[in-house]
N, C-alpha and C positions, 0 to 999 in steps of 0.2 A: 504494500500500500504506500510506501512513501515514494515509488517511481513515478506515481502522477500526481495530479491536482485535481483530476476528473472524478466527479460524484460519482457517476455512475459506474467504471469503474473500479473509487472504491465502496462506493454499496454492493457489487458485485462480488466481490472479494469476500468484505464483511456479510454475506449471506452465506457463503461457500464456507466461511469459518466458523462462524458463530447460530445460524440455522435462520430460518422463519420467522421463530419464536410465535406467539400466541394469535392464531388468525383471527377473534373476536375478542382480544384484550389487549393488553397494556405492555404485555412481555413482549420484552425488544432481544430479548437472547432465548436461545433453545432450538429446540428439534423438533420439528413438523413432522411426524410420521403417515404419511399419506398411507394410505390401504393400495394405491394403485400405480404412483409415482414417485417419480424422489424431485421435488422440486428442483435440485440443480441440474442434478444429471443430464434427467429428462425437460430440461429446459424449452428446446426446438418443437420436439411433440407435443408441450403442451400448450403452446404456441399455436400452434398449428389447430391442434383442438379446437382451444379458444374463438381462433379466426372464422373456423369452420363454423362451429356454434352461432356464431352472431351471423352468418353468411344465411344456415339455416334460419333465424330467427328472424331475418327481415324476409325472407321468402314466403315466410309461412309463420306468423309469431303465434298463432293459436295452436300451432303443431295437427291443422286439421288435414292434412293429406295423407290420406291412406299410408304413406311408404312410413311419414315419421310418429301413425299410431304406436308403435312399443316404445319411440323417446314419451309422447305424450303420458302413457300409463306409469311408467316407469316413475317418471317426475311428480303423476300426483299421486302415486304413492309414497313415494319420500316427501312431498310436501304435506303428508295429513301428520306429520308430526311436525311440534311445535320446533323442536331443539332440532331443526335438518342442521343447522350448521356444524352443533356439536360430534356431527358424525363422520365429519371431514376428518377426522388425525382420528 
């Protein structure tokens, strides 16, 4: 970290070292244990994801076409509980 001056850079760095820390809190150090990713690793893919998601999203935000009914069910099953986010790590 001290070869630049660039934030991003060293917020990159400092993620890679010091983890996530808390997605709906305060904690600025720790470990993100994703069930499915490693947030650095998998940095591109989930990128990628992302992109893809919101691509679908403006296509179809109600998710009413037939191909993306199993995203649609999928999603309000995980949405009829309160704490979805808690289920992220």
């Amino acid at each position: 970290m001290v070869e630049t001056n660039d934030g991003f850079k060293i917020a990159e760095v400092d993620l890679k070292l010091r983890g996530p820390g808390n997605l709906m809190g305060t904690q600025q150090s720790g470990v993100l244990n994703l069930k499915i990713a490693d947030i650095v690793k998998d940095a591109t893919i989930l990128k990628t994801a992302r992109t893809m998601a919101m691509e679908l999203l403006e296509k179809d935000p109600d998710l009413s076409e037939p191909e993306n009914r199993f995203i649609r069910v999928a999603y309000q099953e995980l949405s009829k509980d309160s704490t979805l986010w808690v289920n992220i790590s």
